[in-house]
N, CA, C and O atoms as CSV, one atom per row, in Angstrom:
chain,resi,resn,atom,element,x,y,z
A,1,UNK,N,N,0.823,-1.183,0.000
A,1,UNK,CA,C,0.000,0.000,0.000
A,1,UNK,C,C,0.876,1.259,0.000
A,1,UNK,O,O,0.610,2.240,-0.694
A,2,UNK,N,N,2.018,1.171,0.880
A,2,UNK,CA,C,3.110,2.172,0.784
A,2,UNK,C,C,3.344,2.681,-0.497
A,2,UNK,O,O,3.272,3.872,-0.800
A,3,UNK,N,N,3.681,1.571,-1.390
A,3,UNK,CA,C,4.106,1.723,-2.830
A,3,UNK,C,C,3.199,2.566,-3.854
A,3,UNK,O,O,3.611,3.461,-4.592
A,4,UNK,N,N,1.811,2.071,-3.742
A,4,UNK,CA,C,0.974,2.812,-4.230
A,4,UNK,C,C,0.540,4.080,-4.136
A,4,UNK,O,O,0.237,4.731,-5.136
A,5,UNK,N,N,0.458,4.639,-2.671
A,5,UNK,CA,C,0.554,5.813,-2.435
A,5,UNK,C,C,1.805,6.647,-3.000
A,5,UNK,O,O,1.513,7.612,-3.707
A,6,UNK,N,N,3.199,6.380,-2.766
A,6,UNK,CA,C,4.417,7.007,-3.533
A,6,UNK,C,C,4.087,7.127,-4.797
A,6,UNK,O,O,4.113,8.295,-5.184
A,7,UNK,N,N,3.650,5.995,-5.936
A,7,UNK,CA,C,3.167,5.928,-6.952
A,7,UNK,C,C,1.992,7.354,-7.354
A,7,UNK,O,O,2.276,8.351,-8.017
A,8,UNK,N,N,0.793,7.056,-6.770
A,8,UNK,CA,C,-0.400,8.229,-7.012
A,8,UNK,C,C,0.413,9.249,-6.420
A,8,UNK,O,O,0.152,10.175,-7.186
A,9,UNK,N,N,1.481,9.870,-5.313
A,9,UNK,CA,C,1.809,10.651,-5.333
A,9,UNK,C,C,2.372,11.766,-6.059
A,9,UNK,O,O,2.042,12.952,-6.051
A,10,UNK,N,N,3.586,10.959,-6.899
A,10,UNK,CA,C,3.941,11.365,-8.490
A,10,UNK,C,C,3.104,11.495,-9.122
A,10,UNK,O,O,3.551,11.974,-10.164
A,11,UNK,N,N,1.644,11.325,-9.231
A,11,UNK,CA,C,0.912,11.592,-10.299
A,11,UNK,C,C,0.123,12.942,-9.896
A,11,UNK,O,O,-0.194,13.833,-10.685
A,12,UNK,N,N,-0.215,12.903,-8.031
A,12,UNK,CA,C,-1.541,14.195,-8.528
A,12,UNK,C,C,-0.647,15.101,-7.380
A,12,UNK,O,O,-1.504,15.780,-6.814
A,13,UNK,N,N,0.564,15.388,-6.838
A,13,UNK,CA,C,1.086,15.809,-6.202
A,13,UNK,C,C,0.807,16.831,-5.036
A,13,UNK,O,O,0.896,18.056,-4.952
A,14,UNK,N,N,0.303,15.484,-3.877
A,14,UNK,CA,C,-0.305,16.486,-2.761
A,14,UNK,C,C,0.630,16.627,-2.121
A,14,UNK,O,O,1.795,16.396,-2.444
A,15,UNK,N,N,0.126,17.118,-0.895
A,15,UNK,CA,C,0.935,17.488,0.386
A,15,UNK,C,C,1.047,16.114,1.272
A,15,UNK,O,O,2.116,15.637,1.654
A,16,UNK,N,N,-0.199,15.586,1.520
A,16,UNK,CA,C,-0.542,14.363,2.020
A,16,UNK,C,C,-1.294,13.477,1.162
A,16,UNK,O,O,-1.852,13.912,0.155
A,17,UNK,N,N,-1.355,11.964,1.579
A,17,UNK,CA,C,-2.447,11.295,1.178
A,17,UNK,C,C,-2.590,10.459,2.418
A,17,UNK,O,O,-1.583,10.399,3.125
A,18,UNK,N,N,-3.550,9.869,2.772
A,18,UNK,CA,C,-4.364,9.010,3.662
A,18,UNK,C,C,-5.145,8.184,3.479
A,18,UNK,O,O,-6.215,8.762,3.291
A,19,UNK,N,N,-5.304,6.910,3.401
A,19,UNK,CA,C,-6.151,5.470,4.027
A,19,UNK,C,C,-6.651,6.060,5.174
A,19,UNK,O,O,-5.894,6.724,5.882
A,20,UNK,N,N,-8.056,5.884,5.517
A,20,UNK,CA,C,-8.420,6.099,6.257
A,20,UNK,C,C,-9.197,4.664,6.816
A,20,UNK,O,O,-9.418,4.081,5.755
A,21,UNK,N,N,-9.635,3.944,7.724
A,21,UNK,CA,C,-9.974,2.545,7.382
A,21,UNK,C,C,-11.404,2.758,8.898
A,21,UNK,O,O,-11.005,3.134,10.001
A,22,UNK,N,N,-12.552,2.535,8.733
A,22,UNK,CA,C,-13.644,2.550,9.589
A,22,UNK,C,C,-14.352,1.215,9.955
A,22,UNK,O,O,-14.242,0.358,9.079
A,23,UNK,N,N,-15.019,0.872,11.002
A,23,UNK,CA,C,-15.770,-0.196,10.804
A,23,UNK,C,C,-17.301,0.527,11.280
A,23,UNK,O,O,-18.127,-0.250,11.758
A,24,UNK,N,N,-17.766,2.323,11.125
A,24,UNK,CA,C,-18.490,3.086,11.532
A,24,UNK,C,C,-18.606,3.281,12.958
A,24,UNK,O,O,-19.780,3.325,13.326
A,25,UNK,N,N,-17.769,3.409,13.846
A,25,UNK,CA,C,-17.660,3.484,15.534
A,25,UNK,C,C,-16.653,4.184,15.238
A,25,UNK,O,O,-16.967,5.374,15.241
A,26,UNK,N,N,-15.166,3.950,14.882
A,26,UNK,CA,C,-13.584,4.325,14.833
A,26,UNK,C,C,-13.558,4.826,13.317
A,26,UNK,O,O,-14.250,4.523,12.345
A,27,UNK,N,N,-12.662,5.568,13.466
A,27,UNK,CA,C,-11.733,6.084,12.203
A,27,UNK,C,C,-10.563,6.217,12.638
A,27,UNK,O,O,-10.253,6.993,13.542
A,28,UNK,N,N,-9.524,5.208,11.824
A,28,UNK,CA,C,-8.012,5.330,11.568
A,28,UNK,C,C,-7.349,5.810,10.407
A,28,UNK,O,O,-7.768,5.790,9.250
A,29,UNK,N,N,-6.375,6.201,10.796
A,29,UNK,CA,C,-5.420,6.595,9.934
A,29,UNK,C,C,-4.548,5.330,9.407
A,29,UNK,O,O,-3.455,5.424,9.966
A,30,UNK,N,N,-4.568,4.246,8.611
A,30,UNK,CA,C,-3.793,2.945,8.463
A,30,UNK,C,C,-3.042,3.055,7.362
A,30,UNK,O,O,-2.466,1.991,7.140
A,31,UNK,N,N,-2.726,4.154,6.328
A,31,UNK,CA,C,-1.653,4.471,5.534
A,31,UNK,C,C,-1.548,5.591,4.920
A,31,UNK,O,O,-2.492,6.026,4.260
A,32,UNK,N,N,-0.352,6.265,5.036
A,32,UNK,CA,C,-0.060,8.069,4.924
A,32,UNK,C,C,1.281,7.992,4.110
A,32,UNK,O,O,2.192,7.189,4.312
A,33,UNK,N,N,1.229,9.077,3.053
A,33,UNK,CA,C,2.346,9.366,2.371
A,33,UNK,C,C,2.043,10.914,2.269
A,33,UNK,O,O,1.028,11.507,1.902
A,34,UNK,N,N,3.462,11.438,2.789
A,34,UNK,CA,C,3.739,12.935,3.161
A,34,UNK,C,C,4.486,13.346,2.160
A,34,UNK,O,O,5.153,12.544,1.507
A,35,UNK,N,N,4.474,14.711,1.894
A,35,UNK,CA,C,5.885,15.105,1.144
A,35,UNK,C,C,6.480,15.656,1.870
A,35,UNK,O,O,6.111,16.090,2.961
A,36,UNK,N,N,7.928,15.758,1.174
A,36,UNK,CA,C,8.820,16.272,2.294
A,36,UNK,C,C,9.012,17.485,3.154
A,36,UNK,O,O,9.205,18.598,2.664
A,37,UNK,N,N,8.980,17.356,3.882
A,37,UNK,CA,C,8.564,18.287,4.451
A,37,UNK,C,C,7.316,18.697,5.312
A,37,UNK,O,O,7.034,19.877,5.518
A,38,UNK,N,N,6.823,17.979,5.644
A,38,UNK,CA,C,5.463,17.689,6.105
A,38,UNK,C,C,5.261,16.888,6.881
A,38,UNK,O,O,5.544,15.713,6.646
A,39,UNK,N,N,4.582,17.372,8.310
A,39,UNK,CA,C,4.629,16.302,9.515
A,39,UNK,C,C,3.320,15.748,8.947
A,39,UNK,O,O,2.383,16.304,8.375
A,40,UNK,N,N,3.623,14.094,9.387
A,40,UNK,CA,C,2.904,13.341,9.601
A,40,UNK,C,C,1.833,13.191,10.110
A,40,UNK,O,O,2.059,13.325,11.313
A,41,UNK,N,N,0.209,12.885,9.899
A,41,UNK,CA,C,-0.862,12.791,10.805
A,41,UNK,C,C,-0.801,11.289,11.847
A,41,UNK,O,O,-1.369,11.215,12.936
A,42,UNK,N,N,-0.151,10.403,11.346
A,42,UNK,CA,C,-0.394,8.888,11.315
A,42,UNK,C,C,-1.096,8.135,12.865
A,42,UNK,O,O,-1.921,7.268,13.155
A,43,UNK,N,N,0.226,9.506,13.872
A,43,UNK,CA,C,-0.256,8.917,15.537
A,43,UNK,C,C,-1.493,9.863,15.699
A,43,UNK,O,O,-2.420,9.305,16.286
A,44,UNK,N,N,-1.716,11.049,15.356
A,44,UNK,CA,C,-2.983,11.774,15.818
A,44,UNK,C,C,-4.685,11.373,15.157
A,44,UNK,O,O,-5.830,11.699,15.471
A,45,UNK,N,N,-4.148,10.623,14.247
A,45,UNK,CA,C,-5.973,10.374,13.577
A,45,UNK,C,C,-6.361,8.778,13.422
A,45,UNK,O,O,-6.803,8.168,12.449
A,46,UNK,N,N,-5.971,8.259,14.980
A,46,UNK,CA,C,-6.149,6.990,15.256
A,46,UNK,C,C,-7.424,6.819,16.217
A,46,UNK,O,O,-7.567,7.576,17.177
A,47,UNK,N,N,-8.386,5.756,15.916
A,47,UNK,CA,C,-9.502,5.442,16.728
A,47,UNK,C,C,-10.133,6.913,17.474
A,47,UNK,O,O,-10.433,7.215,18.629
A,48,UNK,N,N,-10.151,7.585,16.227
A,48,UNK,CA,C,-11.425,8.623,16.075
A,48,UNK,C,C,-12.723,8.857,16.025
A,48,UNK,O,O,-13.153,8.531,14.919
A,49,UNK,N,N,-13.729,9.370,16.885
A,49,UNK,CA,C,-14.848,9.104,16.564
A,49,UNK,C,C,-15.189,9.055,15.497
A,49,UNK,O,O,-14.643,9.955,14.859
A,50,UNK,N,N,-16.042,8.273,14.709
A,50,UNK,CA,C,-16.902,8.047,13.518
A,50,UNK,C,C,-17.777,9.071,13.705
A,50,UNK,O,O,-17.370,10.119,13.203
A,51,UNK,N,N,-18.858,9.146,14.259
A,51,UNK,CA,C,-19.823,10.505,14.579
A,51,UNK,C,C,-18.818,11.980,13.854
A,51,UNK,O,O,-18.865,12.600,12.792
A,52,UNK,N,N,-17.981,12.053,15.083
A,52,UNK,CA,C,-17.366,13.521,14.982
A,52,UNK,C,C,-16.668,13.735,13.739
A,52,UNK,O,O,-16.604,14.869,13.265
A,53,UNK,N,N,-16.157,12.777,13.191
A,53,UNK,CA,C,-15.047,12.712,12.360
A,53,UNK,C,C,-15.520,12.755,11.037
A,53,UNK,O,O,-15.275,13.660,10.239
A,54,UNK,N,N,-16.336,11.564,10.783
A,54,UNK,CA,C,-16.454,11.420,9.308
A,54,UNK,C,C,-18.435,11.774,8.729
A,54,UNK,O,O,-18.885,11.731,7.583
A,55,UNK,N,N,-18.904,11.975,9.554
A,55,UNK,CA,C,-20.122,12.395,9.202
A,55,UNK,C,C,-20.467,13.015,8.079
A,55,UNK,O,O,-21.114,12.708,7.078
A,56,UNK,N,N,-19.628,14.395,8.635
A,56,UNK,CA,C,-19.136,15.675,7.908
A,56,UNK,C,C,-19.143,15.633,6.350
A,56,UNK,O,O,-19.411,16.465,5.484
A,57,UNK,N,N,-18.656,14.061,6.338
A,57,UNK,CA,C,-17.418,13.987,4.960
A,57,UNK,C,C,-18.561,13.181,4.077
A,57,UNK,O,O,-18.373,12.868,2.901
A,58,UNK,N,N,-19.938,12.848,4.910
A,58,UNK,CA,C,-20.557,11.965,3.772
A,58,UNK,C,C,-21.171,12.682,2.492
A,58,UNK,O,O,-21.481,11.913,1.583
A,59,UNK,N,N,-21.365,13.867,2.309
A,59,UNK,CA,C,-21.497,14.716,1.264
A,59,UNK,C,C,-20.387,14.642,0.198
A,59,UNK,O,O,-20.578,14.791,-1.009
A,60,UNK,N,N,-19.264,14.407,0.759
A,60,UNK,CA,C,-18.340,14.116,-0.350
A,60,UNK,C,C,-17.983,12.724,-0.568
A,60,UNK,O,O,-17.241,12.376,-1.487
A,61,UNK,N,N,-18.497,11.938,0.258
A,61,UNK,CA,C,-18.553,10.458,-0.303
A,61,UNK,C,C,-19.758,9.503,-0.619
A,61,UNK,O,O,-19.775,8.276,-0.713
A,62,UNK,N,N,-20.789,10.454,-0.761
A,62,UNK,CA,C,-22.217,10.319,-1.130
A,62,UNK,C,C,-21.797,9.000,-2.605
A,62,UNK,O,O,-22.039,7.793,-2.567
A,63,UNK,N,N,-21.272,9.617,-3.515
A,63,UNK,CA,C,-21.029,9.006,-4.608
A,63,UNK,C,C,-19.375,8.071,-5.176
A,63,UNK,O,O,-19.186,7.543,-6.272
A,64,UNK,N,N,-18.700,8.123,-4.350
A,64,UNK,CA,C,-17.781,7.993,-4.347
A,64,UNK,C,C,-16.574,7.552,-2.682
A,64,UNK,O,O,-16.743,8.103,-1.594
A,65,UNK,N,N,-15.773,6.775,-2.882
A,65,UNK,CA,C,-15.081,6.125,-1.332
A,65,UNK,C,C,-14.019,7.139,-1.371
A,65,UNK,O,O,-13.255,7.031,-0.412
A,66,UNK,N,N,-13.681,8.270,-2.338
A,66,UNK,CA,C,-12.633,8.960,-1.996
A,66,UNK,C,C,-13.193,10.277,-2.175
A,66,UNK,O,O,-14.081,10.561,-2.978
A,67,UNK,N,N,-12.562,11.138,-1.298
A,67,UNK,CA,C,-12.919,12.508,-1.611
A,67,UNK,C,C,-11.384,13.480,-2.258
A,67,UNK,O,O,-10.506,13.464,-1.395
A,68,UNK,N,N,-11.052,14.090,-3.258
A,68,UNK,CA,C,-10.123,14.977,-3.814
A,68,UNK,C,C,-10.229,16.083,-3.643
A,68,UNK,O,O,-10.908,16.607,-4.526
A,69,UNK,N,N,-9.812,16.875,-2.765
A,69,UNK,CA,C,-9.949,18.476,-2.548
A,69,UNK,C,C,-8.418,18.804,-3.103
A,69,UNK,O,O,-7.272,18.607,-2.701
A,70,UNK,N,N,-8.995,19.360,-4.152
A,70,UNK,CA,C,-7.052,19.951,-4.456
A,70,UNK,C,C,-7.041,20.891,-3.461
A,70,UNK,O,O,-6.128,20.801,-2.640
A,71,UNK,N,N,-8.040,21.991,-3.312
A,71,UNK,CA,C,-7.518,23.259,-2.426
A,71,UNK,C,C,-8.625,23.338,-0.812
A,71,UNK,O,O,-9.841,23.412,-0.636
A,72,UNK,N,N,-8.051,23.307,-0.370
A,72,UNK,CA,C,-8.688,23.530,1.096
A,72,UNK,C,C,-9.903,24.420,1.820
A,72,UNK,O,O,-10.728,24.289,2.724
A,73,UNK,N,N,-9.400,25.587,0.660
A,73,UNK,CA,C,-9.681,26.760,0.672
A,73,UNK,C,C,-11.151,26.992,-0.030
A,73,UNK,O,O,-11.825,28.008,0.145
A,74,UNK,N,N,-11.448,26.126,-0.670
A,74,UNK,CA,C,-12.665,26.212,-0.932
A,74,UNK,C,C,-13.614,25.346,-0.567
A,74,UNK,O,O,-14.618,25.043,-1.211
A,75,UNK,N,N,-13.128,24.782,0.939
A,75,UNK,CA,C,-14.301,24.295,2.173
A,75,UNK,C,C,-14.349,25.438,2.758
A,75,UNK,O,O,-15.419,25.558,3.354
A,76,UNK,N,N,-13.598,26.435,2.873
A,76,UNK,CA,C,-13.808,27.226,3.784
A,76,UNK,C,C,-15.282,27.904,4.343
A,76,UNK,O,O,-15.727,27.892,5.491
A,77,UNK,N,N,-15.794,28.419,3.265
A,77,UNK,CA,C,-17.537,28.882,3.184
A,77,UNK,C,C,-18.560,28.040,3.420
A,77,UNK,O,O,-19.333,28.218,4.362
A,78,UNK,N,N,-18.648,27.125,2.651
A,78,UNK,CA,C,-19.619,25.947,2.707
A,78,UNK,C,C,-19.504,25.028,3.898
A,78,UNK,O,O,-20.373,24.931,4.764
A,79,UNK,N,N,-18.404,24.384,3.878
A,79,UNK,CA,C,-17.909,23.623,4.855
A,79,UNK,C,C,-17.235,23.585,5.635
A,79,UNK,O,O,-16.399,22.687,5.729
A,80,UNK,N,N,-17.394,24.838,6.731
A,80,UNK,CA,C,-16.599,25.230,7.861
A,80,UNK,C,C,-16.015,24.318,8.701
A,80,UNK,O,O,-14.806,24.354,8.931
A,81,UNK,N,N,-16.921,23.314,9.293
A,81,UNK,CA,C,-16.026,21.959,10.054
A,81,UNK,C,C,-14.905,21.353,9.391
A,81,UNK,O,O,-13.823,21.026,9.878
A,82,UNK,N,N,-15.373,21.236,8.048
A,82,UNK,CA,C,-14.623,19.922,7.287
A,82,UNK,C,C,-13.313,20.571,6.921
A,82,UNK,O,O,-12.512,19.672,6.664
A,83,UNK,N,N,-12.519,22.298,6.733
A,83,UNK,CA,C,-11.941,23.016,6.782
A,83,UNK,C,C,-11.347,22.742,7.651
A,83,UNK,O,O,-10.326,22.055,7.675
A,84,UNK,N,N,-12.148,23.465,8.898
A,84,UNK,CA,C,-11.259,23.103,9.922
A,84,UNK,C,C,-10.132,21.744,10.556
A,84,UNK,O,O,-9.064,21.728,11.168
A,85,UNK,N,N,-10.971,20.823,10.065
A,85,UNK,CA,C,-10.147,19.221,10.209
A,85,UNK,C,C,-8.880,19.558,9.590
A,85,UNK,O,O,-7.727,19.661,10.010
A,86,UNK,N,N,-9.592,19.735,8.165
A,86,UNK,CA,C,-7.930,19.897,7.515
A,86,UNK,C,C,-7.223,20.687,7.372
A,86,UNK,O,O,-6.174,20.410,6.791
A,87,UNK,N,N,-7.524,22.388,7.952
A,87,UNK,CA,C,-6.392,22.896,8.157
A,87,UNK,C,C,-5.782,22.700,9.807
A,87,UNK,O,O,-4.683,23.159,10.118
């Protein structure tokens, strides 16, 4: 999974990427590729509430298991919580 992430990294070049893995109670963080330069989430977004955490996010996974925000910045208005997570 490591590999793959390095892989899609070279292709859409984020800052981060994340596996996030649920069984709807918990949300983990179970695989992260950073660029350099960039601390790690890996120990802080372990056995997270489901409620608090990913609720938020079902609008963007209504249709889809991944969500792509190139820019952050345009949760800001609409989606003030979901902003906040990620900045």
């Amino acid at each position: 999974m490591s590999n793959a992430l390095v892989a899609l990294s070279e292709t859409i070049h984020p800052d981060h990427l994340y596996i996030l893995e649920t069984e709807l109670k918990t949300i983990s963080n179970t695989f992260e590729w950073c660029k350099e330069g960039i601390t790690s989430e890996m120990d802080t977004l372990q056995n997270l509430s489901y409620d608090e955490y990913m609720l938020g996010w079902e609008t963007f996974l209504e249709h889809d298991t991944m969500a792509f925000i190139p820019d952050i910045e345009m949760l800001k208005e609409d989606y003030p919580s979901n902003y906040q997570i990620l900045k």
